[in-house]
FIDRENKE-894869 format. One record per atom (N, C-alpha, C): atom name; x, y, z. Coordinates in steps of 0.02 Angstrom, whole numbers, plus 50000, padded with zeros to 5 digits. Example, Ala and Ser with C-alpha at 12.3 -4.5 7.8 and 13.67 -1.06 7.14 Angstrom:
// FIDRENKE-894869
{'N',{50660,49716,50390}}
{'CA',{50615,49775,50390}}
{'C',{50660,49835,50390}}
{'N',{50642,49888,50354}}
{'CA',{50684,49947,50357}}
{'C',{50645,50002,50394}}
//
This chain:
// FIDRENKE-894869
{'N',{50105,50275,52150}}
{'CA',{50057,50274,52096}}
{'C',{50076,50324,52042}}
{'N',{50094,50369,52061}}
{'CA',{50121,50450,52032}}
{'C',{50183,50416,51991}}
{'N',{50220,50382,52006}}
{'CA',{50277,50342,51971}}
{'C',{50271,50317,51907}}
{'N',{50201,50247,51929}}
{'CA',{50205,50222,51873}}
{'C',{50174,50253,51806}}
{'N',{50129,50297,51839}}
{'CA',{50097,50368,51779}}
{'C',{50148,50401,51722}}
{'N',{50210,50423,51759}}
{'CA',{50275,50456,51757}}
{'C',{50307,50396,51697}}
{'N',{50317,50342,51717}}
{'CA',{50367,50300,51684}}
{'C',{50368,50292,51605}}
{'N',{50412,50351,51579}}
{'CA',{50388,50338,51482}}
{'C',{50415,50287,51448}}
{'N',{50434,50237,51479}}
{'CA',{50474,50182,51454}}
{'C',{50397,50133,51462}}
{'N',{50362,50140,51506}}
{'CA',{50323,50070,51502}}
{'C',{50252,50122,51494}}
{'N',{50248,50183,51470}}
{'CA',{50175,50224,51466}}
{'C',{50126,50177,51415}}
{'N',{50150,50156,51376}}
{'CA',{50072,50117,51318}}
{'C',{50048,50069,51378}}
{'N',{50085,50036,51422}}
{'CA',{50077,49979,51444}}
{'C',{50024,49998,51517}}
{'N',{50042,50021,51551}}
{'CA',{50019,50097,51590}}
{'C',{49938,50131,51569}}
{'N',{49937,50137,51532}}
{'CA',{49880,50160,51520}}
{'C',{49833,50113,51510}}
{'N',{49835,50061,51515}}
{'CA',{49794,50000,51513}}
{'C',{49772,49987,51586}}
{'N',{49809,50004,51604}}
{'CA',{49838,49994,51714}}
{'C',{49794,50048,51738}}
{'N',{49779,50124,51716}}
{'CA',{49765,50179,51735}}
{'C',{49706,50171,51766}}
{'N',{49649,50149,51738}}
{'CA',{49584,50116,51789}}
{'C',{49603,50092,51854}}
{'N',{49633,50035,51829}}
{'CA',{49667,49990,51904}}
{'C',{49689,50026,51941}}
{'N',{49731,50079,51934}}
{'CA',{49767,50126,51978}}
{'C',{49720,50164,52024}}
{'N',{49680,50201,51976}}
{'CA',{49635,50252,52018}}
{'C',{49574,50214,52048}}
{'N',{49582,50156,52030}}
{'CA',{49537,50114,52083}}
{'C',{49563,50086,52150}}
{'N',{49621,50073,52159}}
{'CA',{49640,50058,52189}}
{'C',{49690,50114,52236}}
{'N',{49696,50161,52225}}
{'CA',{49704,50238,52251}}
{'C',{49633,50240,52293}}
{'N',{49582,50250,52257}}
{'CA',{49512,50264,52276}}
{'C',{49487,50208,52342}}
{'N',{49497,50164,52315}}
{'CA',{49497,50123,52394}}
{'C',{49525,50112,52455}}
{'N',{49587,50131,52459}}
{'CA',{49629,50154,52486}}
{'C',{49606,50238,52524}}
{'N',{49559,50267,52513}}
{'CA',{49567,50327,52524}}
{'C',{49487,50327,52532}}
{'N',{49428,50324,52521}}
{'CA',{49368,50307,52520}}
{'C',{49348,50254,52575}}
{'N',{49286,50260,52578}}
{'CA',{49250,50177,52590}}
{'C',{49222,50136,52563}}
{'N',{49246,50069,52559}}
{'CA',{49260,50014,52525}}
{'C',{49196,50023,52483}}
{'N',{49142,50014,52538}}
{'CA',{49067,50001,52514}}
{'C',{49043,50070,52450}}
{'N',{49077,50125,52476}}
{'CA',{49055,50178,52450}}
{'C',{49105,50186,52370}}
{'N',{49163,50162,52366}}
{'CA',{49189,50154,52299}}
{'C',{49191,50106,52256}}
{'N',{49175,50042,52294}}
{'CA',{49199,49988,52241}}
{'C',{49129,49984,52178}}
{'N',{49081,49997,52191}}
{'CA',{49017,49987,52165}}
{'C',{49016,50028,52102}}
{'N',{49069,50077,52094}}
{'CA',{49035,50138,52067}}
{'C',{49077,50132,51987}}
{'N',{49040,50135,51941}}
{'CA',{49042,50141,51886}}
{'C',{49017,50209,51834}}
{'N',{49050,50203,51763}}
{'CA',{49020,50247,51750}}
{'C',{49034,50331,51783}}
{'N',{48976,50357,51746}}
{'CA',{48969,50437,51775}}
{'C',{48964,50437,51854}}
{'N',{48946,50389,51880}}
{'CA',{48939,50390,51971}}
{'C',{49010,50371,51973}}
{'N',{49063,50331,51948}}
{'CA',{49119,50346,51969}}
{'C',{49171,50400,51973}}
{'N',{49149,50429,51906}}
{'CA',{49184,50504,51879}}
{'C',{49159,50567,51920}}
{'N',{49098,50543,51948}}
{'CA',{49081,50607,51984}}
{'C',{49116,50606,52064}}
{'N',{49122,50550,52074}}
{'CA',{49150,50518,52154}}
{'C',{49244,50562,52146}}
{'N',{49263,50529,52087}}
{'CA',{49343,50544,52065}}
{'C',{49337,50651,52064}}
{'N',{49290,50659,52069}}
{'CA',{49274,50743,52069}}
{'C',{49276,50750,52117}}
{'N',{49222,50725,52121}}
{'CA',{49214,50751,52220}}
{'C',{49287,50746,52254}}
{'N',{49306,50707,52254}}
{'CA',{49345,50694,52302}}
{'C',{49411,50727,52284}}
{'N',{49408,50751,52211}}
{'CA',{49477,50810,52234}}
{'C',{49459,50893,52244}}
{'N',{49397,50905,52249}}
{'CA',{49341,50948,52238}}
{'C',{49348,51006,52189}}
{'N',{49381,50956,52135}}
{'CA',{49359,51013,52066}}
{'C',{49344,50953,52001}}
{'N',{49348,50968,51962}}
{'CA',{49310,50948,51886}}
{'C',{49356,50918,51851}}
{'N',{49402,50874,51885}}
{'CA',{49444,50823,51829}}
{'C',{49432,50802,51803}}
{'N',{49388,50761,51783}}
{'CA',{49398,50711,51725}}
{'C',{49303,50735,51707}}
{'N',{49301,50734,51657}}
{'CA',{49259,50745,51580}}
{'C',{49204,50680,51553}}
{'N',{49152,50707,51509}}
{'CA',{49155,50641,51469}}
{'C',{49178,50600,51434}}
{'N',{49211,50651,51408}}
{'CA',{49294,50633,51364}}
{'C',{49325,50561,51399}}
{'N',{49348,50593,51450}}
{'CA',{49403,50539,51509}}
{'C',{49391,50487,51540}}
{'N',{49299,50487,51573}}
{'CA',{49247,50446,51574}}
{'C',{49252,50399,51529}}
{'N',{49254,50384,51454}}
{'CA',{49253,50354,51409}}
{'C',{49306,50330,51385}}
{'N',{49344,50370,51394}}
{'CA',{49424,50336,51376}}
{'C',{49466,50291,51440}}
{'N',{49437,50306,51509}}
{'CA',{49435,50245,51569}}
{'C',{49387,50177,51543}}
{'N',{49338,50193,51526}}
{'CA',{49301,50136,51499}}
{'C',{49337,50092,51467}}
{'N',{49385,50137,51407}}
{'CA',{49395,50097,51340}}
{'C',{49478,50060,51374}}
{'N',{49514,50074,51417}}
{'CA',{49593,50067,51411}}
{'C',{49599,49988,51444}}
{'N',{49555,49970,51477}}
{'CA',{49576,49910,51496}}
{'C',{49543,49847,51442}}
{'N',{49532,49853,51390}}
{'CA',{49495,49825,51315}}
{'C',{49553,49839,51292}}
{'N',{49593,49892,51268}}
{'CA',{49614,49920,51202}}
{'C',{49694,49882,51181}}
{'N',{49660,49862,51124}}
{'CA',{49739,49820,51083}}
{'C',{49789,49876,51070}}
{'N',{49846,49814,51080}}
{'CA',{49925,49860,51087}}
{'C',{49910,49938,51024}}
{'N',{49894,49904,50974}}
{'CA',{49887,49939,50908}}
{'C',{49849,50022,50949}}
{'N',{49787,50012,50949}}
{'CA',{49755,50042,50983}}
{'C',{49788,50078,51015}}
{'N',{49820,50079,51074}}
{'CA',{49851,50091,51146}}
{'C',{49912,50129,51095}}
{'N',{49943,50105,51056}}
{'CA',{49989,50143,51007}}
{'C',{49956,50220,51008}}
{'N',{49926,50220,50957}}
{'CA',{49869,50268,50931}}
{'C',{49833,50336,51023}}
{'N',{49816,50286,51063}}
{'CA',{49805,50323,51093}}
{'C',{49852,50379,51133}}
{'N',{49916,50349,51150}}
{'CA',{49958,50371,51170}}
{'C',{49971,50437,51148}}
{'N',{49968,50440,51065}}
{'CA',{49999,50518,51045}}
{'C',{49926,50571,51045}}
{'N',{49862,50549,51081}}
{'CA',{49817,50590,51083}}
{'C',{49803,50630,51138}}
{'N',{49776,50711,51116}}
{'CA',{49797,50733,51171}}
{'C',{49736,50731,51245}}
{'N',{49668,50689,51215}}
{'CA',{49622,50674,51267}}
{'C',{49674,50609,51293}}
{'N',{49730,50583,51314}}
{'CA',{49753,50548,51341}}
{'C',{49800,50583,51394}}
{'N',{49822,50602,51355}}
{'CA',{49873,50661,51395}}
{'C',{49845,50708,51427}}
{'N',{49767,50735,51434}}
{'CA',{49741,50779,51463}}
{'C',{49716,50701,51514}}
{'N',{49698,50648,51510}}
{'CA',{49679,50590,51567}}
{'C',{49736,50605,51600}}
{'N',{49787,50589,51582}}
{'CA',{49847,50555,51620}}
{'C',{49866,50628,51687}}
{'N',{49881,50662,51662}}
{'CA',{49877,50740,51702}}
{'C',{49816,50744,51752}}
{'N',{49766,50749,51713}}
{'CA',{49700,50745,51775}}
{'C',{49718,50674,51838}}
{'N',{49731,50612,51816}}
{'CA',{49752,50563,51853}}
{'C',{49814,50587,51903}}
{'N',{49861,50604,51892}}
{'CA',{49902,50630,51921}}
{'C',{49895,50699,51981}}
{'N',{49843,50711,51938}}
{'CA',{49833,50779,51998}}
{'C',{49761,50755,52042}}
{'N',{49737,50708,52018}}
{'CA',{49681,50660,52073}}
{'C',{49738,50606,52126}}
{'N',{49790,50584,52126}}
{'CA',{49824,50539,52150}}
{'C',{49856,50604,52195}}
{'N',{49891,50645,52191}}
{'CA',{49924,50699,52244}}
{'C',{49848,50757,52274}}
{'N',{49814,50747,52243}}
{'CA',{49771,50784,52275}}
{'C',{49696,50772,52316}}
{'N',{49675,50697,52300}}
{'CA',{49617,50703,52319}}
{'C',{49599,50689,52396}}
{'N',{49546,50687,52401}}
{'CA',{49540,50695,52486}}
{'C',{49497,50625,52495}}
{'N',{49507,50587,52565}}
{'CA',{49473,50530,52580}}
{'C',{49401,50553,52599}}
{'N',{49363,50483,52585}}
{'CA',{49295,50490,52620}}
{'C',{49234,50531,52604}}
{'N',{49229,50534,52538}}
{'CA',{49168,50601,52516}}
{'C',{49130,50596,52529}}
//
């Protein structure tokens, strides 16, 4: 998962994926019943818990919302921002660090 985060050849493309990822990390590592449901601030707080510190923001919250919507154009634009680059890092250190089962 840590890979395809990493990969700057396909990153615009990637960040569209980044939901999918940490959802599918999260299920993998959780219970089914207890992650799949969760949206929103109950998801962002779950993605906390479970590495037991304060990754992701409202900021990051909102920009998970927006990446699986967002036109190439868009996804351009977001790329050189640095609330993306502060997601992508927090994602990365939720994928090597978080703990199963909160």
């Amino acid at each position: 998962i840590a890979d395809t985060l990493n990969n700057p050849a396909g990153q615009i493309a990637n960040l569209t994926e980044l939901p999918l990822i940490l959802r599918h990390a999260a299920l993998r590592a959780g219970r089914r019943q207890d992650v799949a449901s969760l949206r929103g601030r109950d998801w962002i707080a779950w993605l906390n818990a479970s590495s037991g510190k304060t990754l992701f923001d409202d900021e990051a919250a909102a920009l998970i919302d927006q990446l699986p919507y967002a036109t190439p154009t868009s996804l351009a634009v977001l790329r050189d921002e640095p609330r993306t680059q502060k997601l992508l890092d927090a994602s990365q250190t939720w994928v090597r660090e978080h703990r199963a089962a909160v």
